[in-house]
C-alpha positions as CSV (number, residue, x, y, z in Angstrom):
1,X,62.4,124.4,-45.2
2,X,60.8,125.6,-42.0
3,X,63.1,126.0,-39.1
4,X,62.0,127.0,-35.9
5,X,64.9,127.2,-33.4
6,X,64.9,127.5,-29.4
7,X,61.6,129.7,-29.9
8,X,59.9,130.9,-26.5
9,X,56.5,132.4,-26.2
10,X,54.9,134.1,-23.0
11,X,51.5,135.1,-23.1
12,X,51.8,137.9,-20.3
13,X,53.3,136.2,-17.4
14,X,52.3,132.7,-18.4
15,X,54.6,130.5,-20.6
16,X,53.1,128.6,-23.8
17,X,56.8,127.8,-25.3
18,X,59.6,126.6,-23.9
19,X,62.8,126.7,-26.3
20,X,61.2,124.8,-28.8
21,X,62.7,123.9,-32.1
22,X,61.5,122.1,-35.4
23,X,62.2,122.0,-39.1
24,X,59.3,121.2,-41.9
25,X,60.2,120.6,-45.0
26,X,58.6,121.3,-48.4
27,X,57.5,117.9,-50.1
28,X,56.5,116.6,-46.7
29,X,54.0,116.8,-43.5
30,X,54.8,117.6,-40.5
31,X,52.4,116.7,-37.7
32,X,52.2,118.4,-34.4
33,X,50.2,116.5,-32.1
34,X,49.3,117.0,-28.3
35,X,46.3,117.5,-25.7
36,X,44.3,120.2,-25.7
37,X,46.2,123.9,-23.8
38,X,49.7,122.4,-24.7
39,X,51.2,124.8,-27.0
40,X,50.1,123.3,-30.6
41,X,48.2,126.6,-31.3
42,X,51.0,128.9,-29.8
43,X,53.5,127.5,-31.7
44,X,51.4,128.1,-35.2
45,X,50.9,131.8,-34.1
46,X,54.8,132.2,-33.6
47,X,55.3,130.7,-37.5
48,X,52.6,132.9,-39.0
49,X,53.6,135.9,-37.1
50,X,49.9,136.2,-35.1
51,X,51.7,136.6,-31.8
52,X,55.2,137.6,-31.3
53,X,57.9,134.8,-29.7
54,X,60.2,136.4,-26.9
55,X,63.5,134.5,-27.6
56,X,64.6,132.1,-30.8
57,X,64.8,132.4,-34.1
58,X,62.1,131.6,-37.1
59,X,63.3,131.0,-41.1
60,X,61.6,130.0,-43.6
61,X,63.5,129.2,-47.0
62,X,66.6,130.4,-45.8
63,X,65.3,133.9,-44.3
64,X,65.1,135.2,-41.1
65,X,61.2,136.1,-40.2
66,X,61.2,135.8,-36.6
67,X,59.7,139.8,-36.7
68,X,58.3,140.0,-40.0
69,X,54.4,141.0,-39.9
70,X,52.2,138.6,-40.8
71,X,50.7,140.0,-43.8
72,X,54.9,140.2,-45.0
73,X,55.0,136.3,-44.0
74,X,52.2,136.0,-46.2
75,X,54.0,137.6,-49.2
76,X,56.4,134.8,-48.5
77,X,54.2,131.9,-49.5
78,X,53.1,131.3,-45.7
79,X,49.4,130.3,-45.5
80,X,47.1,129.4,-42.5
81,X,44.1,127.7,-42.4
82,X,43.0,128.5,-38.2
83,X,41.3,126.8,-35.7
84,X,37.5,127.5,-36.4
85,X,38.1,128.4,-39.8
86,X,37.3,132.0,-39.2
87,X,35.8,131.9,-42.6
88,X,33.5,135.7,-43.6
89,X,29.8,135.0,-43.0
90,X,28.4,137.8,-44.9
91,X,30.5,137.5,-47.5
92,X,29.7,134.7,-50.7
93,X,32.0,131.5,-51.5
94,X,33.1,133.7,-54.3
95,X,33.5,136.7,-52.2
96,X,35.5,134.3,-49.1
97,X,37.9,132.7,-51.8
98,X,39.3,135.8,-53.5
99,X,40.4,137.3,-50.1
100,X,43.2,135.0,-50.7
101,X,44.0,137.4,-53.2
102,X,45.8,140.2,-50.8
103,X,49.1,138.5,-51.5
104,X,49.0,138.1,-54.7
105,X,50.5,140.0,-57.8
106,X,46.8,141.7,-60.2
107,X,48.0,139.2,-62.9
108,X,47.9,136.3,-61.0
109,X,44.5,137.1,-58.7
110,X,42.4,134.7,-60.2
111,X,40.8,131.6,-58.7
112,X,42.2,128.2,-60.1
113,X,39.8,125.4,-61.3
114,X,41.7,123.6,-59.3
115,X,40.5,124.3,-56.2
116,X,37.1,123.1,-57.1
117,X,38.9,120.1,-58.6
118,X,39.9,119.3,-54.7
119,X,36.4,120.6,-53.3
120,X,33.5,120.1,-55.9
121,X,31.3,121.0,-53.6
122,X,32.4,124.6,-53.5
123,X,32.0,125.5,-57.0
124,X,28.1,124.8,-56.7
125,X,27.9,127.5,-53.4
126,X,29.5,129.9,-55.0
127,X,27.1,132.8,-54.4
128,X,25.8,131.0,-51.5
129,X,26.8,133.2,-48.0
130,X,29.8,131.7,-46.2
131,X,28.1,131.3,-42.8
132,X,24.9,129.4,-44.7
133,X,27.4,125.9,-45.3
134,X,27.7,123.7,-42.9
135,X,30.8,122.7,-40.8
136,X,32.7,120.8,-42.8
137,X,31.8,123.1,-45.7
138,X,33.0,125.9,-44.5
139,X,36.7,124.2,-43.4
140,X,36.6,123.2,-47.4
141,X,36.4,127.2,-47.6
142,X,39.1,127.7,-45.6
143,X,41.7,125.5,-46.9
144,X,40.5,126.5,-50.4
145,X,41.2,130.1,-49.7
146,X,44.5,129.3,-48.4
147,X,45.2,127.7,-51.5
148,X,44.2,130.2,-53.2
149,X,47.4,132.2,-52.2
150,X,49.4,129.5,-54.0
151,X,51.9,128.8,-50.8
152,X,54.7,127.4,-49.9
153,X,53.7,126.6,-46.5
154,X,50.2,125.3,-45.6
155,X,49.8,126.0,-41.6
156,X,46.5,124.0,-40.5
157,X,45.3,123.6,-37.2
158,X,42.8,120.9,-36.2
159,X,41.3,120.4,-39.9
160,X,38.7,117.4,-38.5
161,X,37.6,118.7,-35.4
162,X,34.0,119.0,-35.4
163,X,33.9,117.9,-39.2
164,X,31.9,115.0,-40.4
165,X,34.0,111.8,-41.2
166,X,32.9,111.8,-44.6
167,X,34.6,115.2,-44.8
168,X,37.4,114.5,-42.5
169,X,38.5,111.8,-45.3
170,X,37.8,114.3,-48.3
171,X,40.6,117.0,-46.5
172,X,42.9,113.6,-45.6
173,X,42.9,113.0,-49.4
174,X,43.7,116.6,-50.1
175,X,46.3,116.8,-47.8
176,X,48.0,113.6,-49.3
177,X,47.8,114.8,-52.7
178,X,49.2,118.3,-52.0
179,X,51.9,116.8,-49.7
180,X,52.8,114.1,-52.8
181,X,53.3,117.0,-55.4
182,X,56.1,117.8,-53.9
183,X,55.6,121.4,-53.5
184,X,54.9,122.8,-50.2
185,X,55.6,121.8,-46.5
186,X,52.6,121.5,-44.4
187,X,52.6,121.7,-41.3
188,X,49.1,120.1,-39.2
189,X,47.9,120.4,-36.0
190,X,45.9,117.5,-34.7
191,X,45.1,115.5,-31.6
192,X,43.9,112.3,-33.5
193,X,46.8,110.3,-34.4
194,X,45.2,108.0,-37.0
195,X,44.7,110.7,-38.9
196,X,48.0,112.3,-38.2
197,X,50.0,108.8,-39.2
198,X,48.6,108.1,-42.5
199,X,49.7,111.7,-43.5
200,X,52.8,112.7,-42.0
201,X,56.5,111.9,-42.7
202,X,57.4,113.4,-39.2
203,X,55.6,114.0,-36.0
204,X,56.2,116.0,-33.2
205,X,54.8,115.9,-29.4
206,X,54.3,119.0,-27.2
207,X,53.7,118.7,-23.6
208,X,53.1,121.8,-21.4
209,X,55.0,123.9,-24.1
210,X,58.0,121.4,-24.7
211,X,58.6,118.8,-27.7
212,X,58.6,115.7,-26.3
213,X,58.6,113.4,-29.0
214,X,60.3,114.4,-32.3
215,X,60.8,111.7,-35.2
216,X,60.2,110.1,-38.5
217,X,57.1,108.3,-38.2
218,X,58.4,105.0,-38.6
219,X,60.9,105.5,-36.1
220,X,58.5,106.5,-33.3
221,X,56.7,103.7,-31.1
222,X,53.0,103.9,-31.7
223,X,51.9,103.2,-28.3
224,X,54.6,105.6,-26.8
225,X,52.7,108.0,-28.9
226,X,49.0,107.0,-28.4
227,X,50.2,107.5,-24.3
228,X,51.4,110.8,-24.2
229,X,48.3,111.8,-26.1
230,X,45.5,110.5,-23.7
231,X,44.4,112.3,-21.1
């Protein structure tokens, strides 16, 4: 499990977190959901260790990272797939997919068949450049190459935005059968709540850095929800 406790984040003077505290755990997904400038990110970059939280704790099966480095959270089985993908233009599909391979021991740096099980399209670009697919391409990239890491704990943030909905449902249906194996926690960032509902077990609201809605999805009230997210 994933447990984020009373976790503050300041960037300079300015506030992003306000005492927050979640738990994600493995076998299920756990959606954060908000507007846009509400914390969502900020809270991401405190699990994987891209920006450092000022007050709280941060464990993740059982251990205290709350100041581990990133690449050390990595080690860990911790895997993020960021906002925009940030995939490595020059580099080939090939080339992007095996820089999951940092973390990894030499006898297990291979690429498994199954990640072009998930994304077919991938194993047909492989010398292809990354920054020559499109969109929703590359985000097939990026997810893949998280993959590759074999984690524990898939951190995604905004997966659909500016993706095609043809590929938006291809990544829902990965999602759903890597949540199902029972193997990983994933935690999602999104700001569309259909998509959010037909994956997650919980969801959790942020408003101006604070969680204001935290529950099992069936316990939540839908338009409650749907309110808090429109602008």
């Amino acid at each position: 499990m994933l447990e984020v406790e009373n976790v503050s984040l300041y960037y300079g003077a300015a506030i992003a977190l306000r005492e927050v505290s979640l738990n994600a755990k493995i076998g299920e997904v756990t959606c954060l959901l908000g507007r846009n400038g509400v914390g969502k990110t900020s809270l991401l970059r405190a699990v994987t260790g891209t920006h450092p939280v000022s007050s709280g704790k941060i464990r993740w099966e059982g251990a205290d990272i709350t100041r581990l480095a990133t690449y050390d959270r990595a080690a860990r089985g911790i895997a993020s797939v960021p906002q925009g993908r940030d995939i490595f233009p020059l580099l080939t599909v090939r080339e992007n997919l095996e820089t999951g391979f940092a973390v990894l021991p030499r006898g297990k740096r291979r690429v498994p068949d199954e990640i072009f099980e998930l994304f077919p399209i991938l194993k047909s670009m492989l010398r292809r450049r990354g920054g020559d697919l499109s969109g929703g391409q590359q985000q097939q990239l990026a997810i893949g190459r998280a993959l590759v890491m074999q984690p524990r704990l898939l951190v995604l943030d905004e997966p659909t935005e500016g993706i095609q909905p043809s590929i938006i449902k291809d990544i829902g249906r990965v999602i759903a059968l890597l949540r199902d194996r029972g193997a990983m926690a994933i935690l999602l960032v999104e700001q569309y709540f259909d998509f959010a509902r037909d994956l997650a077990q919980r969801i959790v609201v942020m408003d101006r850095g604070d969680i204001v809605l935290n529950g099992r999805r069936e316990e939540l009230d839908e338009q409650d929800v749907r309110r808090r997210l429109s602008v």
